[in-house]
N, C-alpha and C positions, 0 to 999 in steps of 0.2 A: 556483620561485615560491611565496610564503609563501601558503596561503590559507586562509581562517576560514568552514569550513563549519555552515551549521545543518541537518541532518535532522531529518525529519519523519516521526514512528513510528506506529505502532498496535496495539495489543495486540486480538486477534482468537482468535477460536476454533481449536483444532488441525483440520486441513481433513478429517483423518479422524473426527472428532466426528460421531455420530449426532444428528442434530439434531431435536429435537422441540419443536414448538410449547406454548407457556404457556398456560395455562387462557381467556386472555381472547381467544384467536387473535389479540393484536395484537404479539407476541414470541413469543422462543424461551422452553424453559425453562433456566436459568443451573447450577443445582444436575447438578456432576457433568460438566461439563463442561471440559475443559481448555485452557488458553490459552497462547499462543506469539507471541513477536514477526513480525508481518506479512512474508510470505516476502520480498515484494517492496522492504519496506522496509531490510531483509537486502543488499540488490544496492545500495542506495543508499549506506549505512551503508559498504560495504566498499569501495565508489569512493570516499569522504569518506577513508577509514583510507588507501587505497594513496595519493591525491594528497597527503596530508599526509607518509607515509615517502617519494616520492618527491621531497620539497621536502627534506625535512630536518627540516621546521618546521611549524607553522600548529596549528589546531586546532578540535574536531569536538566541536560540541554536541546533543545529542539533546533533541528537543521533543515532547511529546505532550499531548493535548484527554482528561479523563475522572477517572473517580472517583476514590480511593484507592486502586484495587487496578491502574488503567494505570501506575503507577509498575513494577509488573512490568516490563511492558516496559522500561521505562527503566533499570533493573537488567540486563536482557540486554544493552542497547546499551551501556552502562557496560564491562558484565563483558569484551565481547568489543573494545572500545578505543576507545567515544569520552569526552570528556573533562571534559566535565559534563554535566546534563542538566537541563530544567523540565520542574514537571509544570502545565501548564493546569489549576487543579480546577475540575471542572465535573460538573454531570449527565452519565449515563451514556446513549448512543444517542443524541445529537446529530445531526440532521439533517448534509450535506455543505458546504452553504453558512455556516450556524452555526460548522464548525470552521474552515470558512478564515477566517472572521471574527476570530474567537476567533487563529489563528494569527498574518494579516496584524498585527494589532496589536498582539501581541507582540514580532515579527519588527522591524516598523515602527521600535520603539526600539533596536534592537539592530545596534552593526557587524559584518559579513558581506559577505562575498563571495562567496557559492554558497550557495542554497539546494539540498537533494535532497528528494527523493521518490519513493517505491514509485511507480512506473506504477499501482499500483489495490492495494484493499484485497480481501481474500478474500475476509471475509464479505458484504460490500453488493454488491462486483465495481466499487465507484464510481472512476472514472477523472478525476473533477474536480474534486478537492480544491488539487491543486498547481497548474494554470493558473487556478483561481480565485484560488489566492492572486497565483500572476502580476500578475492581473488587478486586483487589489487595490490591491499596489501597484507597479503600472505597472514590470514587470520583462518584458525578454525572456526567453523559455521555450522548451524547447523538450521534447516527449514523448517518450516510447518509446526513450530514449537508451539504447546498449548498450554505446556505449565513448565517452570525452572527454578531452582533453590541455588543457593552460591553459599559457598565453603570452601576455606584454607584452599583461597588463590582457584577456586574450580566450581564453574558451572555442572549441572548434572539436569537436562533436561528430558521431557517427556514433548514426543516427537508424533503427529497425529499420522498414521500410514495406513493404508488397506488393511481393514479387519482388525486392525486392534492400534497397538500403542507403543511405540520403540523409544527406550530410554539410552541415551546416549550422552557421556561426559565429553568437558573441555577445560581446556586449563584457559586461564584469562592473559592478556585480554583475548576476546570473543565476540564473535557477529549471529544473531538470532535473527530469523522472520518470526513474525508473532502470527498466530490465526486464533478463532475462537474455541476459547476453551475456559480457563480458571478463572481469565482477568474482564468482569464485566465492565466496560469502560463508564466512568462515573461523568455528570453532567457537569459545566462550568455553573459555580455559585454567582450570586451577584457580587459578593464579596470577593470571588475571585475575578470575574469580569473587570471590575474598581480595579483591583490590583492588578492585572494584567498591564492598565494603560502606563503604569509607573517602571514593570519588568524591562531592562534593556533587550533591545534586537540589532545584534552588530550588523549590518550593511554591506557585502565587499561585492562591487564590483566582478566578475570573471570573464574569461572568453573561453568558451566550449571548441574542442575540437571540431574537426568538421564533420558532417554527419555518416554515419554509414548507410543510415536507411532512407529513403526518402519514399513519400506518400506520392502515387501517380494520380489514383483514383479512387476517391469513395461512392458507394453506391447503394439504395436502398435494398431490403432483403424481395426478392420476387412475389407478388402476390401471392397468394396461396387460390388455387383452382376451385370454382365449388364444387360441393359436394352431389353426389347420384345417390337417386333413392331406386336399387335395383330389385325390389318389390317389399312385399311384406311376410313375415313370419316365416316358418319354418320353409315356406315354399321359395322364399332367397336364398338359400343358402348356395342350391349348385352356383346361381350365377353369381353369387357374390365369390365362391371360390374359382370361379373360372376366369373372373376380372382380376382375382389376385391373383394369381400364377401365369396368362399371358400377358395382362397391362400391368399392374405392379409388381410383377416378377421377384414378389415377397416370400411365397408360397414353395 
């Protein structure tokens, strides 16, 4: 079955980046930090590439919300096989409902049959960017998908939940978050990197509503206290239990 994916990216900090706060505590600081396409969006990406080599046919456009420099990303999703891409230009750090916005209208004009999406971004951990867009416009959805087959006009996915596995159908088109599970994300070849630089990346322009949320203050997490050595062996115990149940009131 032919089908015409659009993924939905983000270019995000590398998750091993030491992350230090910007002068005004309302950001991080940017300088020296390295960036990589969104892990999650990787899993989405590569269920769009296997459904399109399992057709024979179809085809896999990569989207993303941000400055001049989120075409990055859009350069990785190229290099490793999707087929064109738009960049949203927009301000940078866009609130979550901003980008669905910004997305759904996009999307809105455009023929498709699947939307994907990373189940969550790294940096924020935000989880509702793509049933926002659902929600937008009025698309059945479904999250946390980890594996999906398409048949006569209809998704049938397998849905990752507490303690096991909920499979659940949709008629298309259709919005999925992707998480790990069936689709190992494949590396960019040099020969796709070569062809990447050739791939078009439409450009538009946008303006984002205004924001709902706004950051006041970030802060590092509290040191952690050290530790008491309140004796040894089995002769610790009462006062190790007496320290938990009046000072850490665990007990």
């Amino acid at each position: 079955m032919r089908v015409k994916s659009i993924v939905c990216v983000k270019r995000v900090p590398d998750t091993e980046t030491r992350i230090r706060i910007s002068g005004g505590a309302t950001g991080v600081e940017t300088a020296g930090v390295k960036y990589l396409l969104n892990p999650y969006d990787e899993f989405a990406l590569e269920a769009a590439l296997k459904q399109k080599e399992g057709a024979g046919e179809g085809q896999v456009t990569a989207v993303t919300v941000g400055g001049a420099e989120a075409a990055e990303a859009l350069r990785s999703a190229l290099a490793i096989g999707a087929d064109d891409a738009v960049l949203l230009r927009a301000e940078a750090g866009l609130e979550g409902l901003a980008v669905a916005k910004l997305l759904a209208e996009e999307i809105r004009g455009r023929a498709y049959d699947l939307l994907l999406f990373g189940m969550k971004a790294v940096d924020d951990d935000l989880q509702a960017v793509g049933p926002m867009v659902a929600e937008l416009l009025d698309l059945p959805a479904a999250t946390s998908v980890i594996e999906f087959a398409s048949a006569d006009g209809r998704i049938t996915a397998q849905r990752e939940i507490d303690g096991g596995v909920e499979v659940v159908e949709l008629t298309l088109p259709c919005l999925l978050t992707m998480t790990k599970g069936a689709y190992k994300p494949r590396s960019a070849s040099l020969k796709g990197i070569m062809a990447a630089k050739k791939k078009p990346i439409e450009e538009k322009p946008v303006q984002a509503s205004s924001a709902g949320i706004q950051i006041e203050k970030l802060s590092y997490p509290p040191e952690r206290a050290a530790g008491r050595i309140v004796g040894q062996g089995a002769d610790a115990v009462p006062e190790l239990l007496r320290l938990l149940r009046q000072e850490a009131k665990v007990l």
